[in-house]
C-alpha positions as CSV (number, residue, x, y, z in Angstrom):
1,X,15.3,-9.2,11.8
2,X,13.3,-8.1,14.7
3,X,9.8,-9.5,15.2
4,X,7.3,-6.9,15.9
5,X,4.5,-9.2,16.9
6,X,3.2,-7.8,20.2
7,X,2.9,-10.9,22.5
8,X,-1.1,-9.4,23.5
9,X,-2.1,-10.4,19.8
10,X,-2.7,-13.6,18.5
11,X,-0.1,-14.8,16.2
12,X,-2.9,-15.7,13.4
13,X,-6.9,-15.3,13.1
14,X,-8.6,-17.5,10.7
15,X,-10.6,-16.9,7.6
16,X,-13.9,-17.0,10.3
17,X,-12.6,-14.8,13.0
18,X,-11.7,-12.4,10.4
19,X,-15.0,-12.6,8.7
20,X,-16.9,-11.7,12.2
21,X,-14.8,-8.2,12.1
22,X,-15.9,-4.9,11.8
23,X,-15.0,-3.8,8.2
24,X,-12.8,-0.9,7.8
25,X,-13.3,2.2,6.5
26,X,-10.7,4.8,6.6
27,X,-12.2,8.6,6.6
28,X,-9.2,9.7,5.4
29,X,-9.8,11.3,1.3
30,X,-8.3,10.0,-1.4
31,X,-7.0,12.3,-4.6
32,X,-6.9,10.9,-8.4
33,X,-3.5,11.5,-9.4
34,X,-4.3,11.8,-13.5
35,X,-1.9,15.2,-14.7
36,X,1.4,16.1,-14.4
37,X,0.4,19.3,-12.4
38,X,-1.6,17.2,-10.1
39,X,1.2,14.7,-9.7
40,X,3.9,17.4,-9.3
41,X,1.6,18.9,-6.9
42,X,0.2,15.3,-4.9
43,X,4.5,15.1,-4.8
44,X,5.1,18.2,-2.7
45,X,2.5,17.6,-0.2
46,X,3.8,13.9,0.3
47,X,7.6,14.9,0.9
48,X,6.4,16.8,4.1
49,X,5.1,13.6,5.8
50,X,7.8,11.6,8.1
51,X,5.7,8.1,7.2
52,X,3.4,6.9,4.0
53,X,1.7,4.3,3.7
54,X,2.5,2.2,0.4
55,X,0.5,-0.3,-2.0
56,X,0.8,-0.9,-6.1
57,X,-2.0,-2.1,-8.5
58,X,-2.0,-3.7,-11.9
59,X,-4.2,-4.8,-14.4
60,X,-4.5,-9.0,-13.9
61,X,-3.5,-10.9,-16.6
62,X,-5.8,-14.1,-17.3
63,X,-3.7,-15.7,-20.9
64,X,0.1,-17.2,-20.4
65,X,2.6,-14.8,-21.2
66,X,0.5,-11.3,-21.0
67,X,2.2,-8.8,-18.4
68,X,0.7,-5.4,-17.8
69,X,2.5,-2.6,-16.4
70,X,2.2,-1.1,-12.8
71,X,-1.4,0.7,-13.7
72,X,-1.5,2.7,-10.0
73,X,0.6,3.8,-7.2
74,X,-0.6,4.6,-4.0
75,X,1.0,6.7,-1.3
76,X,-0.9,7.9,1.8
77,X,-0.8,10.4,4.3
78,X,-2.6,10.0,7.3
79,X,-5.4,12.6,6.4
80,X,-5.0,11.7,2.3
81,X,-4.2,8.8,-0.2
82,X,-2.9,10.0,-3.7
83,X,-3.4,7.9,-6.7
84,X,-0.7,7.7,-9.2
85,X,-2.6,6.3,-12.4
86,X,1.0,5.5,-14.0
87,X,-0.8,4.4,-17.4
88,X,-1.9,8.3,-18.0
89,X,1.2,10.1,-16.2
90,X,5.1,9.7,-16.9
91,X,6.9,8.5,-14.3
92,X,8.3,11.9,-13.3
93,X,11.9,13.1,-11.6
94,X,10.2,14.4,-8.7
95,X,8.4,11.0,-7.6
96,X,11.9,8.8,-8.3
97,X,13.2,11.6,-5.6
98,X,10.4,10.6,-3.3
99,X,10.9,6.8,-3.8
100,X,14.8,7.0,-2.9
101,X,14.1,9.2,-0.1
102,X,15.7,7.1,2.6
103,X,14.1,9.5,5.4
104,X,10.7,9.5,4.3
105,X,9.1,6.0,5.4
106,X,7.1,4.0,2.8
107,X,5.6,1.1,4.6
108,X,3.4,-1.8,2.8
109,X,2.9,-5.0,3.0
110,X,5.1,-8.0,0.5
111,X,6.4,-4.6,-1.4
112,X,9.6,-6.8,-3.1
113,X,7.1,-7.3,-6.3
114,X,5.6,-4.0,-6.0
115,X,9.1,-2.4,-6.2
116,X,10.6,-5.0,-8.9
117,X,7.1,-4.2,-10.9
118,X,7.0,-0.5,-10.3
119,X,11.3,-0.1,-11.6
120,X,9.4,-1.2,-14.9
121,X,7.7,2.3,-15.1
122,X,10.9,4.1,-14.4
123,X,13.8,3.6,-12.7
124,X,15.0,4.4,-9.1
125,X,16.8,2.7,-5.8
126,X,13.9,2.2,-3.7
127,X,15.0,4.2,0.3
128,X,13.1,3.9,2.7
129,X,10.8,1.1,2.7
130,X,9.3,-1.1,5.1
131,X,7.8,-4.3,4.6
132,X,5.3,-5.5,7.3
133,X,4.5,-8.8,6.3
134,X,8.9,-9.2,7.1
135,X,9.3,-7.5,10.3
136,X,6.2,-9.4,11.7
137,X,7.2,-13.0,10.1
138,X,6.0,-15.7,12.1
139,X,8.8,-18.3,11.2
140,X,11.3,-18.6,8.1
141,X,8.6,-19.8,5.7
142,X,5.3,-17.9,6.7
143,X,4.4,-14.1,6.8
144,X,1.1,-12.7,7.7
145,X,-0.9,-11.0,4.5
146,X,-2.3,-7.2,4.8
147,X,-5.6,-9.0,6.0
148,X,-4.4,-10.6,8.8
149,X,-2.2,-7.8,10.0
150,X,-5.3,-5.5,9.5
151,X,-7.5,-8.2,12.0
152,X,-4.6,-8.3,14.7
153,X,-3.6,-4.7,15.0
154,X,-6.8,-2.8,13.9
155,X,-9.5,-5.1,14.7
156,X,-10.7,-4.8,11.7
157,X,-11.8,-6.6,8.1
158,X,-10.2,-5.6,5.3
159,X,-12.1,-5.8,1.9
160,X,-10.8,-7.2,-1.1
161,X,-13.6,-7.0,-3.6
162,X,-12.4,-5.0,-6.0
163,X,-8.7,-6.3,-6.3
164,X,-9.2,-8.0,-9.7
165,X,-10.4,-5.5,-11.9
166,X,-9.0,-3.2,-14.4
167,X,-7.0,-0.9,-13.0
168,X,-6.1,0.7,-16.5
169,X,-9.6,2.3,-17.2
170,X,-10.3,4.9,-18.1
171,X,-12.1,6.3,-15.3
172,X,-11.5,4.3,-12.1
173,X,-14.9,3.3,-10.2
174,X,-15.3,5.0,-6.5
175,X,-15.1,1.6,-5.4
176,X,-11.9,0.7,-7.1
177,X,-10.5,4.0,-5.8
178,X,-11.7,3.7,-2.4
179,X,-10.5,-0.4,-2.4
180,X,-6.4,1.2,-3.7
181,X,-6.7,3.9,-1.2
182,X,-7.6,1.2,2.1
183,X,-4.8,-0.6,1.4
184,X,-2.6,1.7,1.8
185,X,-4.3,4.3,4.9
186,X,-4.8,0.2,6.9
187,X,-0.5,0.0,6.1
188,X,0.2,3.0,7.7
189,X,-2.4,2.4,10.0
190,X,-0.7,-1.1,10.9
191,X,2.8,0.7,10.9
192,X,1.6,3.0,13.7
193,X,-0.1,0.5,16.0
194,X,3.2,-1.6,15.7
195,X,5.1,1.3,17.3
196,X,2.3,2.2,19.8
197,X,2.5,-1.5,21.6
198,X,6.6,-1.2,21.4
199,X,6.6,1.8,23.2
């Protein structure tokens, strides 16, 4: 697999470096995907982009042998990040048609689980997907986290506060929204830096 590490950046920045970074904020909105119209709707505006940026979220699960569902999906556009809240909407025809779009890029960071958790809310043959954290693998047994690859290409620090909450309430928290909606804008993000230094 090709390594996409530009030899300008440093192969890894430690938990201090990182902490001295800028922290980013994306400007880009973010939409609460909570209806079907609005998901059917969030749908049709998404198939017109060439790449999205992807992330998943679940509800942790603290006792042995408790296992929540896939609670949000995120896909992003450069301008806007729509959020799937999967525990209030079915998962619908249209977004399986997205997902095995094989010339629509969805590009994440260690999606494997994402996908494996996300076939739990419905099923589909995930096309199109890129995983960062493998096409920027550093040897056969490390990969760089969304973090890192957020410090290297972006310059930036990524926050993670609100990663461990419940992502099944009933009304998501600005700051949980915002928090989903990072993840996936700084993938995309990522994705197109990587591309910029190749060329």
């Amino acid at each position: 697999m090709t390594n996409y590490l530009n030899p300008i950046l440093k192969t890894q920045l430690s938990r201090e470096e990182l902490q001295t970074l800028p922290l980013f904020n994306h400007e880009g909105r973010y939409e609460l995907v909570e209806t079907i119209p609005e998901a059917l709707m969030a749908v049709e505006k998404l198939t017109k982009a060439n790449n999205l940026g992807f992330d998943t979220e679940t509800r942790p699960s603290f006792r042995k042998g408790e296992f929540h569902k896939v609670a949000l999906l995120q896909l992003a556009t450069y301008e806007c990040c729509y959020l799937f809240r999967l525990n209030k909407i079915p998962f619908l025809p249209e977004l399986r048609e997205l997902l095995e779009d094989k010339n629509i890029k969805k590009v994440g960071v260690a999606i494997r689980d994402d996908l494996i958790a996300l076939q739990k809310r419905g099923d589909f043959a995930p096309e199109g997907f890129i995983d960062l954290a493998e096409i920027t693998r550093t040897s056969k047994s490390e990969s760089l986290g969304l973090r890192s690859l957020c410090g290297m290409y972006l310059n930036l620090r990524l926050s993670k506060g609100a990663k461990v909450t419940n992502w099944e309430s009933p009304v998501l928290t600005p700051a949980q929204a915002k928090y989903a909606a990072n993840d996936a804008f700084v993938s995309l993000l990522i994705f197109e830096k990587m591309f910029a230094l190749k060329s």
